[in-house]
C-alpha positions as protocol buffer text, in pm:
chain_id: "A"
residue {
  index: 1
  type: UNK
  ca { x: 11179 y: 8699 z: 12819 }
}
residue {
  index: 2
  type: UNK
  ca { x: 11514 y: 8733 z: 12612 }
}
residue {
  index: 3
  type: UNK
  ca { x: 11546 y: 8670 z: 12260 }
}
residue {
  index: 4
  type: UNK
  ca { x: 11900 y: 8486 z: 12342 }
}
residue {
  index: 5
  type: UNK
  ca { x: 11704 y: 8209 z: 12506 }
}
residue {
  index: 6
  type: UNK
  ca { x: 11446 y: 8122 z: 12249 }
}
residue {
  index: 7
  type: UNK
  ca { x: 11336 y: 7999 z: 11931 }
}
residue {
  index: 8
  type: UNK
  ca { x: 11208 y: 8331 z: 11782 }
}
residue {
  index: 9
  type: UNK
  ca { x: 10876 y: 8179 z: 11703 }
}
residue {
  index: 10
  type: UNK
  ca { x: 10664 y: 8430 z: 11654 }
}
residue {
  index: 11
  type: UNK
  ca { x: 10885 y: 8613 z: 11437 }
}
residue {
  index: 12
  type: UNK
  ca { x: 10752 y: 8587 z: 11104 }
}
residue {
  index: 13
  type: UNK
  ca { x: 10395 y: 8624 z: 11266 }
}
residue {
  index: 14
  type: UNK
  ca { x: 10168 y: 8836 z: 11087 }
}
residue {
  index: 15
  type: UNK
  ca { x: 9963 y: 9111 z: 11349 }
}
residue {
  index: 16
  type: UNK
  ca { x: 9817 y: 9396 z: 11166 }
}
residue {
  index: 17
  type: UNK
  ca { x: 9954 y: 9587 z: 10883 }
}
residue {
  index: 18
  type: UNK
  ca { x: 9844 y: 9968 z: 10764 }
}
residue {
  index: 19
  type: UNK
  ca { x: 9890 y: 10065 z: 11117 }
}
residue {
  index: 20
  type: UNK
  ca { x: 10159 y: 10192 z: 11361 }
}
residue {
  index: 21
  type: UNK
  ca { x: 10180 y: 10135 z: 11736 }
}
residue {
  index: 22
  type: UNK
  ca { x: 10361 y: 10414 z: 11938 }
}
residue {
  index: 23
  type: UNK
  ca { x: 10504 y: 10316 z: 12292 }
}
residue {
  index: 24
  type: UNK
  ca { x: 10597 y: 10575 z: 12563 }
}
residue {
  index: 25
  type: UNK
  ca { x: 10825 y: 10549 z: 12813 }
}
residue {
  index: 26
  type: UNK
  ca { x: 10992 y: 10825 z: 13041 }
}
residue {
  index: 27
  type: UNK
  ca { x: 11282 y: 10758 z: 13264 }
}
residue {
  index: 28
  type: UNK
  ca { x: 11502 y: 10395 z: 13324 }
}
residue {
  index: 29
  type: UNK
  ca { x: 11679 y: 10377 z: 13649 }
}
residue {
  index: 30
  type: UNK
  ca { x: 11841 y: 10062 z: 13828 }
}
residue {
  index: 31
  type: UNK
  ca { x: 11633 y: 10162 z: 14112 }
}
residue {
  index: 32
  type: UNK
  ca { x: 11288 y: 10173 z: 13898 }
}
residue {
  index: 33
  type: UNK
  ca { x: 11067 y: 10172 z: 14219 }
}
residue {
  index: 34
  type: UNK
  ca { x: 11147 y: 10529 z: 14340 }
}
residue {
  index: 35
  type: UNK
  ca { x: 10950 y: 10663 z: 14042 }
}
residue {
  index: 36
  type: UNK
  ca { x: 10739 y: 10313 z: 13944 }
}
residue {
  index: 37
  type: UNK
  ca { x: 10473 y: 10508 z: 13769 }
}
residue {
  index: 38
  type: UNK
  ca { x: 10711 y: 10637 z: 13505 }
}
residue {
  index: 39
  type: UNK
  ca { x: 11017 y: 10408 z: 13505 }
}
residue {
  index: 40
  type: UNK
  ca { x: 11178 y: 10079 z: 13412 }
}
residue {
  index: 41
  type: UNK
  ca { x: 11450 y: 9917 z: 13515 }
}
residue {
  index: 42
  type: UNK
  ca { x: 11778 y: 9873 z: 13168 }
}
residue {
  index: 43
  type: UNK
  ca { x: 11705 y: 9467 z: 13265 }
}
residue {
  index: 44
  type: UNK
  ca { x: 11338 y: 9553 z: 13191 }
}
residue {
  index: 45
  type: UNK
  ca { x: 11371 y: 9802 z: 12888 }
}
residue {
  index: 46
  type: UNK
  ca { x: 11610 y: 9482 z: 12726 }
}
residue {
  index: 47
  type: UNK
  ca { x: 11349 y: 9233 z: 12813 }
}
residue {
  index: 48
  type: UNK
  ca { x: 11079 y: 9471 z: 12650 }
}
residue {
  index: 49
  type: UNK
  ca { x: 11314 y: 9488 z: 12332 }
}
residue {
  index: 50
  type: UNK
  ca { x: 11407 y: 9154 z: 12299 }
}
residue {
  index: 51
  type: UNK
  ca { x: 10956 y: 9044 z: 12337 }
}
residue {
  index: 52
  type: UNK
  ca { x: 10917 y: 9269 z: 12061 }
}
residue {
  index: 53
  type: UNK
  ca { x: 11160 y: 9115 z: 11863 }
}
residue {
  index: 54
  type: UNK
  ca { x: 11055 y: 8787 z: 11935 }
}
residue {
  index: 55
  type: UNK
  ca { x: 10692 y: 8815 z: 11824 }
}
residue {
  index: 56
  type: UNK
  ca { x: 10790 y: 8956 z: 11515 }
}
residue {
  index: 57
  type: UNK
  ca { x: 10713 y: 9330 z: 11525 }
}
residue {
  index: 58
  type: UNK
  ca { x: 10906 y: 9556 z: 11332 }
}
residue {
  index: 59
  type: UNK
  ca { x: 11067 y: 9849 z: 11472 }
}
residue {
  index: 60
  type: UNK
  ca { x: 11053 y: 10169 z: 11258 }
}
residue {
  index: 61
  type: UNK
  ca { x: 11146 y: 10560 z: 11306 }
}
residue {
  index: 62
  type: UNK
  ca { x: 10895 y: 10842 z: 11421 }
}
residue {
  index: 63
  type: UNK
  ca { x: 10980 y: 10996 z: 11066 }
}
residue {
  index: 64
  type: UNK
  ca { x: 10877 y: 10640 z: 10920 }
}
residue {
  index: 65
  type: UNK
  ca { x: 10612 y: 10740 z: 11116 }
}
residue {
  index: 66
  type: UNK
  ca { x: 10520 y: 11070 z: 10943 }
}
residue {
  index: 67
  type: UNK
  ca { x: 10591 y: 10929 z: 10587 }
}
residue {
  index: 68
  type: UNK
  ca { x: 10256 y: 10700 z: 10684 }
}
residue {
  index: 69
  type: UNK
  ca { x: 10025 y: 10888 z: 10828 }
}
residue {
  index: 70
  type: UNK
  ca { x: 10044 y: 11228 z: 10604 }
}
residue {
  index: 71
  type: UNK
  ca { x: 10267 y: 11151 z: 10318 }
}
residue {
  index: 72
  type: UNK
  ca { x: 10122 y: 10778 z: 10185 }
}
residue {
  index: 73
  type: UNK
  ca { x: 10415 y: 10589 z: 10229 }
}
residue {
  index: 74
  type: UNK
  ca { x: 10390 y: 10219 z: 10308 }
}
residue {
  index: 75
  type: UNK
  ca { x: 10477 y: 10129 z: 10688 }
}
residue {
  index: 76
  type: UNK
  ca { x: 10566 y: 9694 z: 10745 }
}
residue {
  index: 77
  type: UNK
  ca { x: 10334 y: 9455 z: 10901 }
}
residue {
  index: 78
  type: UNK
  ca { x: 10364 y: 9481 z: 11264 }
}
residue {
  index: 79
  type: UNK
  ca { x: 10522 y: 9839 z: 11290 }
}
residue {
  index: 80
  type: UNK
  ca { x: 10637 y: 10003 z: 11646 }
}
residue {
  index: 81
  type: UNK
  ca { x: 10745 y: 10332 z: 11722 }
}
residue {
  index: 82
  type: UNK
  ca { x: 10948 y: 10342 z: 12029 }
}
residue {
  index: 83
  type: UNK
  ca { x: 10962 y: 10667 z: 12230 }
}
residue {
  index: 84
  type: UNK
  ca { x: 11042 y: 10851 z: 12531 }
}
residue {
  index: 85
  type: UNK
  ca { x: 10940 y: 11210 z: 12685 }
}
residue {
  index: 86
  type: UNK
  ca { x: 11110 y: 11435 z: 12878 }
}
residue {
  index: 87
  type: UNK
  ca { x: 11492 y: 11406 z: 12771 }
}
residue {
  index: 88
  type: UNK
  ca { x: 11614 y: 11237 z: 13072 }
}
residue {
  index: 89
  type: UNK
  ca { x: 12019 y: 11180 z: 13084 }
}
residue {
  index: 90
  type: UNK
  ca { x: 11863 y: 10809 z: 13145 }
}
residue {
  index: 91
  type: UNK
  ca { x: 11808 y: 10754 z: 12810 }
}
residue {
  index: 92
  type: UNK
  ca { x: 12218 y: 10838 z: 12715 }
}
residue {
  index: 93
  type: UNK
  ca { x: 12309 y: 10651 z: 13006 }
}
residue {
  index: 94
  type: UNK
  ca { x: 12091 y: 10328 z: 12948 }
}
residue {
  index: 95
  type: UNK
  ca { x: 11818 y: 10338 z: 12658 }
}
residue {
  index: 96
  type: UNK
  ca { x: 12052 y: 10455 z: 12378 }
}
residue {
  index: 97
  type: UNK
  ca { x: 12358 y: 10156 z: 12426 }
}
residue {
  index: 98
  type: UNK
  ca { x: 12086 y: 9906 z: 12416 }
}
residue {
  index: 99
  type: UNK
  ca { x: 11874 y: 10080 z: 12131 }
}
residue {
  index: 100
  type: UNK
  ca { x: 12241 y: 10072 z: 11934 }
}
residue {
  index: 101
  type: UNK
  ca { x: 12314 y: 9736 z: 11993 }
}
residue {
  index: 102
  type: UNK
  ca { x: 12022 y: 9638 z: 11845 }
}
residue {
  index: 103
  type: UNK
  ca { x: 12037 y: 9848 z: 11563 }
}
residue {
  index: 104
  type: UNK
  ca { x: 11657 y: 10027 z: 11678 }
}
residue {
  index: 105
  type: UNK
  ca { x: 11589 y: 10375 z: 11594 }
}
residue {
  index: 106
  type: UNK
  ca { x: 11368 y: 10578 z: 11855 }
}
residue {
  index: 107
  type: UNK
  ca { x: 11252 y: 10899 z: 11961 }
}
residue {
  index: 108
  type: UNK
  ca { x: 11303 y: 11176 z: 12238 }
}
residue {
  index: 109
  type: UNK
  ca { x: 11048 y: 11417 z: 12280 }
}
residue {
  index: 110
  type: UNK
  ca { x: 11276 y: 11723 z: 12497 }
}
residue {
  index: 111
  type: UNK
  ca { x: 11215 y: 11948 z: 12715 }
}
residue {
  index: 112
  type: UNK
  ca { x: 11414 y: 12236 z: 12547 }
}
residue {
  index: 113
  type: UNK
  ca { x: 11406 y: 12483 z: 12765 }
}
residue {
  index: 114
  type: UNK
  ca { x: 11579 y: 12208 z: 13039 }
}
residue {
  index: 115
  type: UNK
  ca { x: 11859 y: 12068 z: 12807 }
}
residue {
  index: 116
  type: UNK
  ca { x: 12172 y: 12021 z: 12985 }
}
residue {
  index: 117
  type: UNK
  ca { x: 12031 y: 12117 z: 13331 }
}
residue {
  index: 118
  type: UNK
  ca { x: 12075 y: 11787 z: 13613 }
}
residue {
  index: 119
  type: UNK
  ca { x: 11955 y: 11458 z: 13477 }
}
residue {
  index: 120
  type: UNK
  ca { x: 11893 y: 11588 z: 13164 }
}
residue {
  index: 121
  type: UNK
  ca { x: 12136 y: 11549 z: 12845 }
}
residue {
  index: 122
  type: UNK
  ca { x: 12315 y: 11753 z: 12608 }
}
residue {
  index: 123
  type: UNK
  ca { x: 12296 y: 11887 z: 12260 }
}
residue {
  index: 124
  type: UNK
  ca { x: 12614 y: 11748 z: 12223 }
}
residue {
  index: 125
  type: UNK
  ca { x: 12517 y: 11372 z: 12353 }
}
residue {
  index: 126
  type: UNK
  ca { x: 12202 y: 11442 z: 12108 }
}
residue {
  index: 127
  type: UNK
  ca { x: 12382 y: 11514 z: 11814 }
}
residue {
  index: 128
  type: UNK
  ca { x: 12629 y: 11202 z: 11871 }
}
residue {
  index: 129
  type: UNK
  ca { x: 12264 y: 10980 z: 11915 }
}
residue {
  index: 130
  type: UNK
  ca { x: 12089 y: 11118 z: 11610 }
}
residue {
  index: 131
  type: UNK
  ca { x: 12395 y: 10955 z: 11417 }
}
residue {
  index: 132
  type: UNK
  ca { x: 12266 y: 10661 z: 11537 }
}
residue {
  index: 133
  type: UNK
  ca { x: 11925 y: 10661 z: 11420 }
}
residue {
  index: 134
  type: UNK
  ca { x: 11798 y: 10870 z: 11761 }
}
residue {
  index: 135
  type: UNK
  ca { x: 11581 y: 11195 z: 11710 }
}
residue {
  index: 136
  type: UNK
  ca { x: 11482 y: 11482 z: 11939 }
}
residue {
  index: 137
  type: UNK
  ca { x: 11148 y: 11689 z: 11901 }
}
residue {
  index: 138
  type: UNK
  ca { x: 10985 y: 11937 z: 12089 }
}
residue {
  index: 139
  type: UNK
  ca { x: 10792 y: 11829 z: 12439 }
}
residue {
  index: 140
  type: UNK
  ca { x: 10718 y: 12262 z: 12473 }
}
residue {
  index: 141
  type: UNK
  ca { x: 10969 y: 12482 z: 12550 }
}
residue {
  index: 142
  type: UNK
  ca { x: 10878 y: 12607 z: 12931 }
}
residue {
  index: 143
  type: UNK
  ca { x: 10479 y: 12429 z: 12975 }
}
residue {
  index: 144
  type: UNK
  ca { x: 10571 y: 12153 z: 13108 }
}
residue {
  index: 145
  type: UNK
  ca { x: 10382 y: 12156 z: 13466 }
}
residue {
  index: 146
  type: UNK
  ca { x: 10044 y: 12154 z: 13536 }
}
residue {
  index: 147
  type: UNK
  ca { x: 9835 y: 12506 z: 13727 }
}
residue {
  index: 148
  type: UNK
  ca { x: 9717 y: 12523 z: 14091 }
}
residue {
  index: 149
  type: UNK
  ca { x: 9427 y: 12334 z: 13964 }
}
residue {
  index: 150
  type: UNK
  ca { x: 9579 y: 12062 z: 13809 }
}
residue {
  index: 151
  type: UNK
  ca { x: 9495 y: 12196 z: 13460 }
}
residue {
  index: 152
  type: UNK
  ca { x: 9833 y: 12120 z: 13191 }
}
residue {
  index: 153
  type: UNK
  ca { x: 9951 y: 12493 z: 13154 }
}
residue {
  index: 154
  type: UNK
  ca { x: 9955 y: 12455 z: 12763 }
}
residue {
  index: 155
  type: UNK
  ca { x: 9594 y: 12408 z: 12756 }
}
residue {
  index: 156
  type: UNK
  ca { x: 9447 y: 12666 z: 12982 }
}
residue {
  index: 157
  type: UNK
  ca { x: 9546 y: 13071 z: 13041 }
}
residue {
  index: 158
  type: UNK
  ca { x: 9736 y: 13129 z: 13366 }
}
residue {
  index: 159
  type: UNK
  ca { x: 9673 y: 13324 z: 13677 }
}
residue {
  index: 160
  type: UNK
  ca { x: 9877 y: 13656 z: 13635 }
}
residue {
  index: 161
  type: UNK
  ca { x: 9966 y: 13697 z: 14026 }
}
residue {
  index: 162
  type: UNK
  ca { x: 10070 y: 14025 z: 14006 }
}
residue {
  index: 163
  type: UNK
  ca { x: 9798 y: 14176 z: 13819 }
}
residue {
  index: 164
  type: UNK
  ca { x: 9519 y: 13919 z: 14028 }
}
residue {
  index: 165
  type: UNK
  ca { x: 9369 y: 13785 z: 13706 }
}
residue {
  index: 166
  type: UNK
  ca { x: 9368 y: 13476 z: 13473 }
}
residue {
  index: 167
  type: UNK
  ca { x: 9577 y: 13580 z: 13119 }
}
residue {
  index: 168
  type: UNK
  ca { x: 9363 y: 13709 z: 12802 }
}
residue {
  index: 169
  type: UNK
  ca { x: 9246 y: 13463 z: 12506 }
}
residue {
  index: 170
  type: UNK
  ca { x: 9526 y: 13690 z: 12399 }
}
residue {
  index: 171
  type: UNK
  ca { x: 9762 y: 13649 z: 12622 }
}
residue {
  index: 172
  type: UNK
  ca { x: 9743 y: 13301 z: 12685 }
}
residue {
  index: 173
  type: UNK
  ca { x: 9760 y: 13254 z: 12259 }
}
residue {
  index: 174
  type: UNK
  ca { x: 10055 y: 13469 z: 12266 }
}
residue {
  index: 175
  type: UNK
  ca { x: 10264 y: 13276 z: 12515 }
}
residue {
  index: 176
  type: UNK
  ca { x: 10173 y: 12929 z: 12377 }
}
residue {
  index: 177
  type: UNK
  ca { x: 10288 y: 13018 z: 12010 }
}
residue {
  index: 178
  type: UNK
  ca { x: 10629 y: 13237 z: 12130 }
}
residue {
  index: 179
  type: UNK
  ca { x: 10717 y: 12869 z: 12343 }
}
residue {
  index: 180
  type: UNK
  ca { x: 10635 y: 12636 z: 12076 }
}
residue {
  index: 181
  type: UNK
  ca { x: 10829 y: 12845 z: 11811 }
}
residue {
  index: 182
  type: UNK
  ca { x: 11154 y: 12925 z: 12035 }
}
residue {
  index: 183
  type: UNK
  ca { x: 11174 y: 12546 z: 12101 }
}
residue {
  index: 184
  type: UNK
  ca { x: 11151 y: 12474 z: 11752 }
}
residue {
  index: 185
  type: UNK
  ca { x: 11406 y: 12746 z: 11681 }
}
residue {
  index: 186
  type: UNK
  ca { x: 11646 y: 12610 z: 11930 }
}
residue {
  index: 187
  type: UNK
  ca { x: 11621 y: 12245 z: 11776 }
}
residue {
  index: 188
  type: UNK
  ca { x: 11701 y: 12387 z: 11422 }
}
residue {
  index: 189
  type: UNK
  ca { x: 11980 y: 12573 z: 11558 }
}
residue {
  index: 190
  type: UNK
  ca { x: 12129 y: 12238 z: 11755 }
}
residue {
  index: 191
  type: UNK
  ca { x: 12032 y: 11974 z: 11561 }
}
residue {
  index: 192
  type: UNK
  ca { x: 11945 y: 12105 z: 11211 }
}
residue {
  index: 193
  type: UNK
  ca { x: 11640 y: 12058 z: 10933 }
}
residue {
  index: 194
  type: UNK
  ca { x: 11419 y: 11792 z: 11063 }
}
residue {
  index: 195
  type: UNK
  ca { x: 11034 y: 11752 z: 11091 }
}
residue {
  index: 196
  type: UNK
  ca { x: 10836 y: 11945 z: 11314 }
}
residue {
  index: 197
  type: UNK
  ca { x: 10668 y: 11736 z: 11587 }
}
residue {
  index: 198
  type: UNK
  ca { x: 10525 y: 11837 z: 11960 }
}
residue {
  index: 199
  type: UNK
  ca { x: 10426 y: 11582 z: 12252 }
}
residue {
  index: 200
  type: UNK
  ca { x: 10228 y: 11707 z: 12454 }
}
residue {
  index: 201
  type: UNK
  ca { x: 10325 y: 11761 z: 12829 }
}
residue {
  index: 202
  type: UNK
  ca { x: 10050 y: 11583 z: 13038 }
}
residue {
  index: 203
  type: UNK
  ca { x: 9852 y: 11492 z: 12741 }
}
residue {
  index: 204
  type: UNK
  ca { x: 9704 y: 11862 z: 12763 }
}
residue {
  index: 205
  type: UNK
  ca { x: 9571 y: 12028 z: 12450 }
}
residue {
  index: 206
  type: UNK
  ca { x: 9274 y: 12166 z: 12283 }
}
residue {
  index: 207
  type: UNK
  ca { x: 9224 y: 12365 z: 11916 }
}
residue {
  index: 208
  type: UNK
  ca { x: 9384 y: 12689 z: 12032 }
}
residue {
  index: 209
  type: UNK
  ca { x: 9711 y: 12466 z: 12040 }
}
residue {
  index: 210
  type: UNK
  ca { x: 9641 y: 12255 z: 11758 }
}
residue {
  index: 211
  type: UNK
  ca { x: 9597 y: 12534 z: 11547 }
}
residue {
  index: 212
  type: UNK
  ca { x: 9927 y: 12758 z: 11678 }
}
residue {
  index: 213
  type: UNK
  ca { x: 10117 y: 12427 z: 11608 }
}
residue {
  index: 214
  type: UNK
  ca { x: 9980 y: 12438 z: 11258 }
}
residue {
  index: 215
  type: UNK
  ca { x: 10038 y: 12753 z: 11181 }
}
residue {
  index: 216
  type: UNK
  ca { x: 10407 y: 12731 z: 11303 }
}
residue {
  index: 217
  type: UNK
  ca { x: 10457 y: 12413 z: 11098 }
}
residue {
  index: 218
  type: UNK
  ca { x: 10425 y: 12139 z: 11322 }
}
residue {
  index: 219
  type: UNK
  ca { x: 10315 y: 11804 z: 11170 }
}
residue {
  index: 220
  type: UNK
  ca { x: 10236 y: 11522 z: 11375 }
}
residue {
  index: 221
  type: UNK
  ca { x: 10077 y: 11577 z: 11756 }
}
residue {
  index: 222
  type: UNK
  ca { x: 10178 y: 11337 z: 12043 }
}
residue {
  index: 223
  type: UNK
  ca { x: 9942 y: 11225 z: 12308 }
}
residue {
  index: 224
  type: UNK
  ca { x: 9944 y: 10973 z: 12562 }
}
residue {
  index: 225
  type: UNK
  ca { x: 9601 y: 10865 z: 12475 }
}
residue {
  index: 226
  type: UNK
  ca { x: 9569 y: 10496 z: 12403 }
}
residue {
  index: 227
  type: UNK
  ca { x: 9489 y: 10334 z: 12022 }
}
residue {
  index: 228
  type: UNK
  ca { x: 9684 y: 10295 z: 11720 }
}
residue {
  index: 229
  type: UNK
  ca { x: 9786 y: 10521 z: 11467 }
}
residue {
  index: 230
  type: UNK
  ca { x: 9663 y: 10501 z: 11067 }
}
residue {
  index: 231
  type: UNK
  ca { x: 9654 y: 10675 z: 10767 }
}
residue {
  index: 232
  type: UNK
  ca { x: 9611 y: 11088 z: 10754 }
}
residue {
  index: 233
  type: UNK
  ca { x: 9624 y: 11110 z: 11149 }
}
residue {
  index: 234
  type: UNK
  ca { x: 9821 y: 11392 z: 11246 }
}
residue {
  index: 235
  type: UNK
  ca { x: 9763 y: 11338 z: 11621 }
}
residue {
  index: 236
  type: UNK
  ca { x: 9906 y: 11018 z: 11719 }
}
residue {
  index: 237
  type: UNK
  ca { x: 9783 y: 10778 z: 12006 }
}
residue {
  index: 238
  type: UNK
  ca { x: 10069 y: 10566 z: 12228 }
}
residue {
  index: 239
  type: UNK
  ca { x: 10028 y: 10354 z: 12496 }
}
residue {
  index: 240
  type: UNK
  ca { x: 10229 y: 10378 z: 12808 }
}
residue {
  index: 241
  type: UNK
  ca { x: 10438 y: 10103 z: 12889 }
}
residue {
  index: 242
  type: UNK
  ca { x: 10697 y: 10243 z: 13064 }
}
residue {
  index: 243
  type: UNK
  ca { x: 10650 y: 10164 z: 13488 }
}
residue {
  index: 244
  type: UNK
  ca { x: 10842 y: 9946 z: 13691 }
}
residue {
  index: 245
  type: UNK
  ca { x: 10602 y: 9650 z: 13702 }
}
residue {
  index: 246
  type: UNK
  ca { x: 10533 y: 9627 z: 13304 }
}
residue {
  index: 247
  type: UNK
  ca { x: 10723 y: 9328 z: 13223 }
}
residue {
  index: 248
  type: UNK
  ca { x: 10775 y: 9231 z: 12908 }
}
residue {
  index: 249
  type: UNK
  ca { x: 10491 y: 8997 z: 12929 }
}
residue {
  index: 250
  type: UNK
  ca { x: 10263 y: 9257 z: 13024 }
}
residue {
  index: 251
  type: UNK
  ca { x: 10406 y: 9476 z: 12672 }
}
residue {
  index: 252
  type: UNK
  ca { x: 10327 y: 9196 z: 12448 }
}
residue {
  index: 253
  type: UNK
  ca { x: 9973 y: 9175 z: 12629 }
}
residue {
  index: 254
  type: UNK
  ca { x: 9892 y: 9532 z: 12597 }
}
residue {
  index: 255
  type: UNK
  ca { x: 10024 y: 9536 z: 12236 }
}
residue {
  index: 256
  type: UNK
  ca { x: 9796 y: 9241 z: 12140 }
}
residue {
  index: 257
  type: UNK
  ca { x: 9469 y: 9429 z: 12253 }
}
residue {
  index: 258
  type: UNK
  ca { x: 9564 y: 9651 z: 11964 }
}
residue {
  index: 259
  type: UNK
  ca { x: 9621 y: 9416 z: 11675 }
}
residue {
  index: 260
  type: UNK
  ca { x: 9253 y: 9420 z: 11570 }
}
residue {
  index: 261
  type: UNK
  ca { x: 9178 y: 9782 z: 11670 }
}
């Protein structure tokens, strides 16, 4: 499906209005199928662009974002918030020429702590994307992997091998506020003032980490949970469309479950 081959007919459709959909993608590779469950193909991100241009949704920043749900601005009909977790070079290499081109902002939620390690990108590649309507918030610091059971680490206390016991309520408090803060304090340093926002890694959270992110100023919470985002909701649903076999036929599909929602 490519806008260069049609009539654009569903462009001035109306779908919903006081509402935002947020996508989420991860990683885009030419080889898509090595990681399916958490990549597209550039061909595929392109056709997913171009569908969402041709049925007439409107593409609009994560800070548009903000200004909606907390701060009672207006959003247009049909608004999408495109992001992406996990800071993957990918998204210099292939996301961000096409997301230029097409004059789209979007959002990368980082892993801070891994900036600039192998496949990742750079403060300095960030910096030359925010001037281009790209922005960089906080996926954690240093939580993003999961315990021995299978449990997100920013949602549960860890298992203190040395000593043979699980962390404190303490503890485990303690090291969740000290990696949300220094990864907000390295994003001010890098990139400057800008909003506070957190995805979370794995979807994992519960009120011990919505209330540290409070406290430290965060603003809008990111989950992979599915559903649309309206007015005074500071923890925002997106759906996943990011894996290899999501056309852009199967975006517009999902998308449309939502309209009425």
């Amino acid at each position: 499906m490519s806008v260069e081959n049609n009539e654009n007919k569903h462009a001035d459709s109306f779908h919903y209005k006081e509402k935002i959909i947020v996508l989420i993608y991860h990683d885009i590779s030419p080889n898509p199928f090595i990681k399916p469950h958490y990549t597209v193909s550039p061909e595929q991100f392109k056709n997913h662009l171009d569908a969402l241009i041709e049925y007439g949704y409107q593409i609009i920043s994560v800070e548009d974002l903000l200004k909606f749900s907390l701060y009672n601005h207006n959003a247009p009909l049909n608004s999408v918030v495109i992001t992406f977790d996990d800071g993957n070079e990918s998204f210099y290499t292939y996301a961000y020429p096409l997301l230029k081109q097409y004059g789209f902002p979007a959002t990368n939620f980082i892993k801070v702590g891994f900036v600039g390690r192998r496949n990742k990108f750079t403060w300095d590649q960030m910096r030359e994307m925010k001037a281009s309507k790209m922005s960089f918030f906080s996926h954690t610091y240093n939580q993003h992997r999961l315990s021995e059971d299978g449990t997100p680490i920013l949602k549960c206390p860890l298992f203190l091998e040395k000593q043979k016991r699980f962390e404190t309520q303490n503890e485990y408090h303690s090291r969740i506020k000290a990696d949300l803060q220094l990864a907000e304090k390295r994003i001010h340093e890098e990139l400057g003032e800008q909003p506070k926002l957190l995805a979370f890694p794995f979807n994992g959270y519960n009120e011990t980490v919505l209330e540290i992110g409070k406290e430290i100023g965060i603003e809008l919470f990111f989950t992979s949970k599915k559903g649309t985002n309206k007015r005074n909701q500071p923890i925002i649903n997106r759906l996943i469309v990011g894996s290899a076999n999501h056309s852009a036929e199967n975006l517009i599909e999902q998308i449309k479950q939502y309209h009425t929602k």
